[in-house]
N, C-alpha and C positions, 0 to 999 in steps of 0.2 A: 582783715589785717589786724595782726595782733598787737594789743596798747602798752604787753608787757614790758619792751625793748624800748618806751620811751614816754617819761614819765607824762599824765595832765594831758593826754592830748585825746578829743574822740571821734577816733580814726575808723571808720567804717559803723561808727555806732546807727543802731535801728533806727534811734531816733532824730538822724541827721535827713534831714528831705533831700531825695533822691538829685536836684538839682545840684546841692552840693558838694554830692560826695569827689567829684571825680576831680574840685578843686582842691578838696581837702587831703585827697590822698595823692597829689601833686606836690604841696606843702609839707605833709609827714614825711615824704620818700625825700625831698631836701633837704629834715630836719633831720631826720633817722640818716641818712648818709655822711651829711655836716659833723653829726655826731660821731660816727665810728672813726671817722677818719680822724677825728681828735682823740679816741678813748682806743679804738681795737687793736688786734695786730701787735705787730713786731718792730714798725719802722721808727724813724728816729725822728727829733723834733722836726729838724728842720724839715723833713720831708711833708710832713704832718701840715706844717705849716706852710709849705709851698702849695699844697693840693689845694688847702683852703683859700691862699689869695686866687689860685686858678679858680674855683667857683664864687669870691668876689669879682673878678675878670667876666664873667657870666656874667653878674647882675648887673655889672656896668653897659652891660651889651644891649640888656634887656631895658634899663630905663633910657639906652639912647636911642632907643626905637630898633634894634638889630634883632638880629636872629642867632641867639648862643649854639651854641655847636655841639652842647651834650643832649642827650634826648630828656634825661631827666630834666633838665634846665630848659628844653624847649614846651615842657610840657607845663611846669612852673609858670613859665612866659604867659601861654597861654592862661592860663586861670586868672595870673595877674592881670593881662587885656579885659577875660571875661567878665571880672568881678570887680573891677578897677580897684584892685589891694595898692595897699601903699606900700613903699618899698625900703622905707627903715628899719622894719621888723626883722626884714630879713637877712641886711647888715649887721641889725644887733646879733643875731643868732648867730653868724659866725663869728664877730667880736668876742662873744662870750665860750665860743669852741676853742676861739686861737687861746684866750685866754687860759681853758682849761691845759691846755700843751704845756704852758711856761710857768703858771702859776698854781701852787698847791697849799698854799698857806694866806689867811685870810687875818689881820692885826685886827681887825675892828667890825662890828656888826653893820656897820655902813657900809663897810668894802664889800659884804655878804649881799645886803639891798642891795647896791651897784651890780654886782654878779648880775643878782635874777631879775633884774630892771634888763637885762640886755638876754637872759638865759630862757626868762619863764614871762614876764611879761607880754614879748612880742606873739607868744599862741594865743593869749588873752584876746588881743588886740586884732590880729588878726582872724580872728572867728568873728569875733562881733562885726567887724569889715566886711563877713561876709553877709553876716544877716543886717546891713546896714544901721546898724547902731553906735553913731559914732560921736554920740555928744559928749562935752568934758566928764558929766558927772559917771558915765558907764567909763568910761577909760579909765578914770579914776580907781571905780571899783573892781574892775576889772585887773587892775596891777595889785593891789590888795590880793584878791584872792590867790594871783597866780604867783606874786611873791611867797604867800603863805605855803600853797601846796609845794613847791622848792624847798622853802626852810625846811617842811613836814616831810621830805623827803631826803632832805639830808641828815636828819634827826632817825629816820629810817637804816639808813646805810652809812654810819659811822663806822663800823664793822669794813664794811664793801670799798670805800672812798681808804680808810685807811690802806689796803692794799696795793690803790692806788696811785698811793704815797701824794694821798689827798687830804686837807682837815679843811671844813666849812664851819666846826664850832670855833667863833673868835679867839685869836691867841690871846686878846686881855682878858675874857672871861673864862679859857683854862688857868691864868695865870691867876686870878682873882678869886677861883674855888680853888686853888692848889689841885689841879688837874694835871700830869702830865701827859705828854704822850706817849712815853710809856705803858701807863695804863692805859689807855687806847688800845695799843699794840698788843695788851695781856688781855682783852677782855675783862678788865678788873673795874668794877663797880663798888668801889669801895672807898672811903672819904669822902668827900663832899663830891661822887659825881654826881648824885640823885638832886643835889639842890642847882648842878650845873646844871641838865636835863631839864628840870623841874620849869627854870628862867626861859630856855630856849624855847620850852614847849608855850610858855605864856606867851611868849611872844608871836612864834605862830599864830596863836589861837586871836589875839585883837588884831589882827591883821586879815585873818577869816576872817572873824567875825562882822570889821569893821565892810568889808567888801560882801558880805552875805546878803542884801535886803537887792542887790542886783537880779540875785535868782528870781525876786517875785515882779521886779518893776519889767524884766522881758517877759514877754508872752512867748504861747505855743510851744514850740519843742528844745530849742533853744533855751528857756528859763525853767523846762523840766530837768533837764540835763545838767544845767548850771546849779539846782537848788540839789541835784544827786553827787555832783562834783562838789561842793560844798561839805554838804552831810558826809562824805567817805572823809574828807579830811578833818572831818568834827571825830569822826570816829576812830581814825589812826590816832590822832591826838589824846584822845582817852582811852586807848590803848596802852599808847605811851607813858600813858601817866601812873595807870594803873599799875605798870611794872617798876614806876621808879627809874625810869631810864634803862632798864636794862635791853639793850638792841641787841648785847649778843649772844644772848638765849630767848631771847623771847622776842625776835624782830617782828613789828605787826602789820599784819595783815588784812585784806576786808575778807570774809567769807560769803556763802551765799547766804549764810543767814541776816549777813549784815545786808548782803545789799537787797535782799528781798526788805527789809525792814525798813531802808533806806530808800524804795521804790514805793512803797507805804507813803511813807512821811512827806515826800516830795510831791505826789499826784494829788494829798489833802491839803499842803503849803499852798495852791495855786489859789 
């Protein structure tokens, strides 16, 4: 299953033990569905937004002990039983879809954390759920990292979200680099977007960073993965940086060189 269609998540990856997999792509195929049905197509809000309470309708079913009625959601169930996942994660994620539906404009970088506390957060949280690692200090870490790779990815598709008729970069701090959206809309890198970029990218990055020392405190395959999921967005970030913001000609990417180099660094990190 391909990771392209949804960002931070490692879905069918090698290094996932075979015991896992068949929760994990029970989860994806939730998330990846939750999601188009807020972003694809042609329909209209409210319809968007009615499919979405019908598979909150689901998880209510599921934590009152029932049996949901969509197969996809029966199969969810089950992993939830098998793995005993908790079941806010899975709330937040569609909180944060309905959200995408109604809202396209973000006033404060708090409202941006809020987003990915309910958007990217709960993959964190629920991975480590499954490999039983659930004490405060990994949760912690865990939101860190995965707020970061959000931010790092909306930092990515400023370009993409704008189409959208979507901005994740704060309105005070377009309004505070004299950014408008305009410029956005033109692809124009010019006037202070490079030191707007410049703020967001730092921020990303102590938010990685702050959440990084997780990769080494898990073992086995799980803390290889996580110090490789780390390191790509160390690398998108200096990317980013390297261009001065410019996303929309030079949107970055990992290559294989990067990630061979990144599978390097990670397997000597243990």
């Amino acid at each position: 299953m391909s990771v392209d269609h949804y960002e931070n998540f490692p879905v069918g990856s090698i290094l996932l033990p075979r015991r896992l997999r068949r929760a994990v792509h029970a989860i994806y195929r939730f998330a990846r569905y939750a999601d188009d049905v807020a972003d694809e197509g042609e329909r209209a809000p409210q319809e968007r937004l009615d499919e979405l309470a019908a598979l909150r309708a689901e998880l209510d079913v599921i934590r009152d002990g029932g049996e949901p009625s969509m197969p996809l959601m029966r199969a969810l169930a089950e992993a939830i039983r098998v793995h005993g996942l908790p079941l806010p994660p899975f709330y937040d994620l569609l909180s944060a879809f309905s959200q995408d539906v109604v809202k396209g404009r973000y006033e404060s970088f708090a409202e941006v954390v809020d987003y990915c506390r309910r958007s990217a957060n709960p993959v964190g949280r629920l991975m480590l759920a499954l490999y039983g690692e659930t004490d405060p200090r990994s949760l912690a870490m865990s939101d860190g990292i995965c707020t970061a790779l959000q931010l790092i990815n909306f930092l990515q598709d400023v370009a993409i979200d704008w189409r959208k008729d979507r901005v994740y970069l704060p309105q005070e701090d377009l309004r505070r680099f004299r950014v408008s959206e305009a410029q956005i809309a033109a692809g124009d890198t010019g006037g202070r977007w490079t030191p707007l970029m410049l703020k967001q990218i730092e921020r990303a990055r102590k938010m990685l960073q702050a959440g990084a020392p997780l990769g080494k405190k898990l073992k086995g395959r799980i803390g290889l993965e996580l110090r490789l999921i780390v390191m790509g967005g160390e690398r998108i970030l200096q990317k980013l940086h390297a261009s001065g913001g410019d996303v929309f000609r030079q949107r970055p990417v990992l290559t294989r060189r990067d990630w061979a180099y990144m599978l390097w660094r990670a397997i000597r990190a243990n």
